[in-house]
C-alpha positions in Angstrom: 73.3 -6.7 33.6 74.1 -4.0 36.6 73.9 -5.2 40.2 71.2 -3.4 41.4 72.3 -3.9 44.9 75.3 -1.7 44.4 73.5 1.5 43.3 76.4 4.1 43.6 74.8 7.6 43.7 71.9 9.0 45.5 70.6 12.6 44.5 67.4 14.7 45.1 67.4 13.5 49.1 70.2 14.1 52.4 73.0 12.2 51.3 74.9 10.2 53.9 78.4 8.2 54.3 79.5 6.7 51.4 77.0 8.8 49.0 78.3 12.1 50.4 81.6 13.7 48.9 83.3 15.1 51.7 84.4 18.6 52.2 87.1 18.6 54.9 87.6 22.2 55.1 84.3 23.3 55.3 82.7 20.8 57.4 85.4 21.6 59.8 84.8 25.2 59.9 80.9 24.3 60.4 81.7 21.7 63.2 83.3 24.2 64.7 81.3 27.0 64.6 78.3 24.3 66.4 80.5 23.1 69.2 81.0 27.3 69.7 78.0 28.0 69.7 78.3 30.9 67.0 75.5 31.3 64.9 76.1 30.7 61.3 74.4 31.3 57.8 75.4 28.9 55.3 74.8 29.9 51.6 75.2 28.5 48.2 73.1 27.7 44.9 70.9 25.1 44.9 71.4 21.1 44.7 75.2 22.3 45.7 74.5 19.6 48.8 74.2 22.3 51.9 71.7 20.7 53.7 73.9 17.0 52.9 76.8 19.2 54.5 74.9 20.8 57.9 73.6 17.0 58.3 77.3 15.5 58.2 78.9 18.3 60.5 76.2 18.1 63.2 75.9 13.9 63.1 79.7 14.6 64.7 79.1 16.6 67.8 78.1 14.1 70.7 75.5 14.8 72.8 73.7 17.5 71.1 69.6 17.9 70.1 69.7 18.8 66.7 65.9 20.5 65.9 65.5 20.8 62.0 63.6 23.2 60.6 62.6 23.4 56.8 61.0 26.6 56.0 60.7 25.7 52.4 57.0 27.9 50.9 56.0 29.2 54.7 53.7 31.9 54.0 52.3 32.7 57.3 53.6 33.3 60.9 51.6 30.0 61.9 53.4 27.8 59.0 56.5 29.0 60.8 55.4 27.9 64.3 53.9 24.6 62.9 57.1 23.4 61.5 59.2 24.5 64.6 56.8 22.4 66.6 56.6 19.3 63.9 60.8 19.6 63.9 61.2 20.1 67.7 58.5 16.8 68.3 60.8 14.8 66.1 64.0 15.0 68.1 63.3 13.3 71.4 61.6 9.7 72.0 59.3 8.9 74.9 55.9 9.6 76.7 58.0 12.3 78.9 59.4 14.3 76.6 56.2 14.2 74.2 54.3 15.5 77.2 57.1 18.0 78.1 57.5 19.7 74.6 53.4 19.7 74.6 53.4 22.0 78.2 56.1 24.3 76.7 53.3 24.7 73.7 50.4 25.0 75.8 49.2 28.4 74.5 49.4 27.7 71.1 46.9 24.1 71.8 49.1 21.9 70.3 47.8 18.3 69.4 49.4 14.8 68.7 49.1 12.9 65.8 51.5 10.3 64.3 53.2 10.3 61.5 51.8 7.6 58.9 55.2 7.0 56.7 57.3 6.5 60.3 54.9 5.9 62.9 56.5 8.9 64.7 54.7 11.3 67.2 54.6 14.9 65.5 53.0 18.0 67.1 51.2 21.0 65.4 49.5 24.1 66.7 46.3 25.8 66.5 46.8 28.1 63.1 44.9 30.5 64.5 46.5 31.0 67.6 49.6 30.6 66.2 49.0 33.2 63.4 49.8 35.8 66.3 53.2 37.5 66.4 53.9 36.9 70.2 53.3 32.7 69.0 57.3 33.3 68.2 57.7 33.8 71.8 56.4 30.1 73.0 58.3 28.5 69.7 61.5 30.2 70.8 60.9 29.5 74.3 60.8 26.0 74.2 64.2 25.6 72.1 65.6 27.4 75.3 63.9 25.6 77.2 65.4 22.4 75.9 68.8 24.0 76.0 68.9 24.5 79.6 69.4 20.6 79.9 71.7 19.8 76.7 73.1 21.2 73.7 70.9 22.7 71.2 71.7 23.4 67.6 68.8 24.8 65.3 69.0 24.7 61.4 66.6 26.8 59.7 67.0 25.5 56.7 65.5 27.9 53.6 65.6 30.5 55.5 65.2 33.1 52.8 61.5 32.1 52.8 60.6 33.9 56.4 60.6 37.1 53.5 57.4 35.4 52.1 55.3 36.2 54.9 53.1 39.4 55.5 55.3 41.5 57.6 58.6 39.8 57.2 60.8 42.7 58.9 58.3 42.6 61.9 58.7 38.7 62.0 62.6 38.8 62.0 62.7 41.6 64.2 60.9 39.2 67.1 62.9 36.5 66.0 66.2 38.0 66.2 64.9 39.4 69.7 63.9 35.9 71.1 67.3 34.2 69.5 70.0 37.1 70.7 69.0 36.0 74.8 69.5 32.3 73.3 73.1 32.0 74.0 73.4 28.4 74.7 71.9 27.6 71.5 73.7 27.3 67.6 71.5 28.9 65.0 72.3 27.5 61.4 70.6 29.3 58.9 70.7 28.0 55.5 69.5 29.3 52.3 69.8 28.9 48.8 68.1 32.1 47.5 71.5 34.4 47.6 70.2 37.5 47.2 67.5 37.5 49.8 70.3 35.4 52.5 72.7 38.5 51.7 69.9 40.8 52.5 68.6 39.7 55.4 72.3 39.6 56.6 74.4 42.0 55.5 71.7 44.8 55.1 71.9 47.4 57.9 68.5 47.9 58.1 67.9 44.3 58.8 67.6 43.1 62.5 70.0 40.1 61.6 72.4 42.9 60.4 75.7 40.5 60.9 74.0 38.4 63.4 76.0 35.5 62.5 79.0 33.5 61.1 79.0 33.6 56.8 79.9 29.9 55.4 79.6 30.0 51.5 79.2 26.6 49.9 80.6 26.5 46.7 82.0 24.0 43.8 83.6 21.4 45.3 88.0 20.5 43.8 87.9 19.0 40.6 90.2 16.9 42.0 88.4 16.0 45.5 85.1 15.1 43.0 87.0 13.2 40.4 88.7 10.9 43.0 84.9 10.4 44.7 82.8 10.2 41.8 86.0 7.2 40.3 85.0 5.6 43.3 81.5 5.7 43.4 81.3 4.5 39.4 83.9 1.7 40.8 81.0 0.3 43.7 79.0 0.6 40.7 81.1 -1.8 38.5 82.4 0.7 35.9 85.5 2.8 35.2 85.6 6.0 34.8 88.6 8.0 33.3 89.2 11.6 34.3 88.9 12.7 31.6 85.5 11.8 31.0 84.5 12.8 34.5 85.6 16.5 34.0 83.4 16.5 30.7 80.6 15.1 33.4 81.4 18.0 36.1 81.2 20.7 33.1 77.8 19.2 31.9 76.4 19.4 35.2 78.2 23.0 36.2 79.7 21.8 38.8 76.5 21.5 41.0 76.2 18.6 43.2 73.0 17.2 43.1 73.2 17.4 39.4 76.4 16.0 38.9 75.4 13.0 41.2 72.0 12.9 38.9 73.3 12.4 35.9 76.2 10.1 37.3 73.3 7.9 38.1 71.7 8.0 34.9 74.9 7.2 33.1 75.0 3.9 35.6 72.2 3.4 34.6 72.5 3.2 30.6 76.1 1.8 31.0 76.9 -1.7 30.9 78.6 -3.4 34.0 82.7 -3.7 33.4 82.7 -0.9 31.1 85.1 1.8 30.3 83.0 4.7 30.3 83.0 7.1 27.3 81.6 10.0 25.6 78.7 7.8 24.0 77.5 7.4 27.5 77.9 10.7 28.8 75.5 11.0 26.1 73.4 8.4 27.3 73.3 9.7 30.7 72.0 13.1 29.3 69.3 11.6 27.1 68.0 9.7 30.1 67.5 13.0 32.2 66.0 15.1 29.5 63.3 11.8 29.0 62.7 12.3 33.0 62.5 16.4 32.7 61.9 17.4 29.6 58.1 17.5 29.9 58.4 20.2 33.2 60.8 22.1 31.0 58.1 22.5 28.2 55.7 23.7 30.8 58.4 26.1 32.2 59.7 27.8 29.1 55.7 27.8 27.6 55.0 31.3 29.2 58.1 32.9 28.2 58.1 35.6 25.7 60.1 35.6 22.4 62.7 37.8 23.6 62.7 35.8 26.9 63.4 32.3 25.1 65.7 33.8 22.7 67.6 35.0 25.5 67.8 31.8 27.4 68.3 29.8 23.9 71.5 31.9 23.8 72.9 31.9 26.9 72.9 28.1 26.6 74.7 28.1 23.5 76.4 31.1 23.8 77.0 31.3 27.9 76.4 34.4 30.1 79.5 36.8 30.6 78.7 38.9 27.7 75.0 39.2 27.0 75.1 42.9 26.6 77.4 42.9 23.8 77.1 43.4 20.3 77.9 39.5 19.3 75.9 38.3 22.1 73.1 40.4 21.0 73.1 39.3 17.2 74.0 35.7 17.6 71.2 35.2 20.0 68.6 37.4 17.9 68.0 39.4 20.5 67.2 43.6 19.0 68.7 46.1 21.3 70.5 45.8 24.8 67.4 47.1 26.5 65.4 44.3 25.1 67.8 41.9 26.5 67.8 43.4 29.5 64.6 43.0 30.2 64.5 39.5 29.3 67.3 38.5 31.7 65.8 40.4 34.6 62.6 38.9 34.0 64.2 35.3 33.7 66.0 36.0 36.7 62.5 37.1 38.8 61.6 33.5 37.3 64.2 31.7 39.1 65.2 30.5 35.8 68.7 32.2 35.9 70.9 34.1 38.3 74.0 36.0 38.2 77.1 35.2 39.2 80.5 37.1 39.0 79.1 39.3 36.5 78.0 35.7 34.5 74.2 35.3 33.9 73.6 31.0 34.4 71.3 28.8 33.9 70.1 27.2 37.9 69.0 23.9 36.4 72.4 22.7 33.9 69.9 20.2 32.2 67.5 23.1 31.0 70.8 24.4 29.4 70.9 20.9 27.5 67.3 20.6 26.8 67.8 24.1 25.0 70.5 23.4 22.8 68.5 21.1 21.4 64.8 22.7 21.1 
């Protein structure tokens, strides 16, 4: 029987200490880019651990407020004021600064209530006094107010989804104008959506037109993940050979959060002292296709023909040459156009994205589950 006190891997949350991989470089380059001051957009795919890397590189800087924002689904400008407020109330402890943070929000009538999971104070704003553009000003203005007395570094984390709202280019235009005066204060923005984090900052017409820092978060060393994953399986009472472990990073594409998932579900249908082999990276894979292959029957059950037949092949076939003649037969598909279509229409889905020219599945397990529908 496992010791269930010694689980070794933690997924699907903010990983800390032991149960983060570390990625010296980077981190470095973040840290530094925080003490500086210099604003800084960190990108990557999902589950590839960015928000498990901001966390790490900020916990190092002493004597800094650290106000985290998660903009995941905001659809209006008063979402985008509520969570400020919510992230900002979260930060400090005592009556004082409760009542302090509640005068700098005093237009936008914020109110107190306490957080039943923690027991924590959290504010939030009238929606619809908050729902007015100028309610960026009083968000904004409070960070700086906090950073006239200490260090302030501010992760918008998701930030790709500020597009969502009504008027996003009037939205980032008056917060770009707030945060440029800001100078005291570290913007990170983070965001897993690529294409819309390249826009909004690389695009000329865009008012964060190379407003900040680029840190891309990519596939960690083989090496660097072998040697922590061999000691993770070891706190977990099995060995893994590196061998087996690269088979483990290919199943998983190399994405963090999915190679630490189905590390854990191989832990878990392993026996303690083993050896592991390929009969439990098989295991491992079984057990995460029981947890998700119900959501992937509801996510594929829209698709078209052309649509599945495209994404059946791409998992069997892979993505760097959909458009040829092979690709096209093997997968059933009837003309390039068709395909085409499919793949761009998958892509809107969020079921693939493209890559060096490589069309790929986002979730490595969906890959799996089609191989075998």
């Amino acid at each position: 029987m496992r010791d269930i006190g010694k689980k070794p891997f933690e997924y699907g949350c903010v990983v800390k200490g032991d149960f983060f991989c570390p990625r010296p470089d980077v981190e470095k380059t973040l840290k530094r880019h925080m003490e500086l001051g210099q604003n800084v957009v960190v990108v990557g795919e999902r589950r590839m651990g960015k928000t498990s890397l901001i966390v790490s590189s900020f916990s190092k800087i002493k004597k800094a407020r650290v106000i985290y924002v998660d903009l995941l689904n905001i659809r209006t400008i008063s979402d985008f004021c509520d969570r400020v407020a919510s992230a900002a109330s979260r930060v400090g402890k005592g009556e004082s600064f409760i009542h302090r943070t509640l005068s700098f929000l005093a237009r936008l009538r914020p109110t107190l209530s306490v957080d039943p999971q923690n027991g924590m104070p959290v504010i939030s704003v009238d929606a619809r006094v908050a729902e007015e553009e100028s309610s960026f000003d009083d968000v904004i203005s409070m960070i700086g107010k906090f950073a006239e007395k200490e260090r302030v570094i501010v992760v918008f984390d998701e930030f790709q989804d500020i597009l969502k709202l009504d008027h996003p280019d009037r939205a980032l235009a008056k917060l770009r104008s707030k945060i440029q005066f800001l100078s005291d204060t570290c913007f990170v923005f983070s965001g897993s959506v690529r294409r819309d984090m390249v826009s909004i900052f690389t695009d000329y017409a865009s008012p964060f037109y190379k407003s900040a820092a680029t840190l891309s978060v990519g596939e960690i060393d083989d090496g660097d993940f072998v040697d922590f994953l061999q000691k993770r399986f070891r706190v977990g009472n099995r060995t893994a050979p590196r061998e087996f472990l690269l088979k483990v990073l290919d199943t998983a594409n190399r994405v963090t959060g999915d190679v630490q998932q189905l590390c854990d579900a191989i832990w878990m249908e392993s026996a303690d002292g083993v050896v592991l082999s390929g009969g439990d990276l098989k295991n491992g894979i079984d057990r995460v296709l029981k947890q998700e292959g119900a959501a992937f029957e509801v996510q594929t059950r829209t698709l078209t023909r052309y649509q599945m037949k495209a994404l059946s092949g791409i998992a069997r076939f892979g993505g760097a040459h959909v458009f040829s003649a092979e690709f096209i037969g093997r997968a059933g598909l009837s003309s390039v156009p068709t395909a085409k279509r499919a793949l761009d229409k998958l892509i809107e889905l969020g079921i693939l994205y493209l890559h060096d020219r490589e069309y790929k599945i986002f979730n490595p397990f969906l890959r799996e589950w089609m191989k075998r529908t």
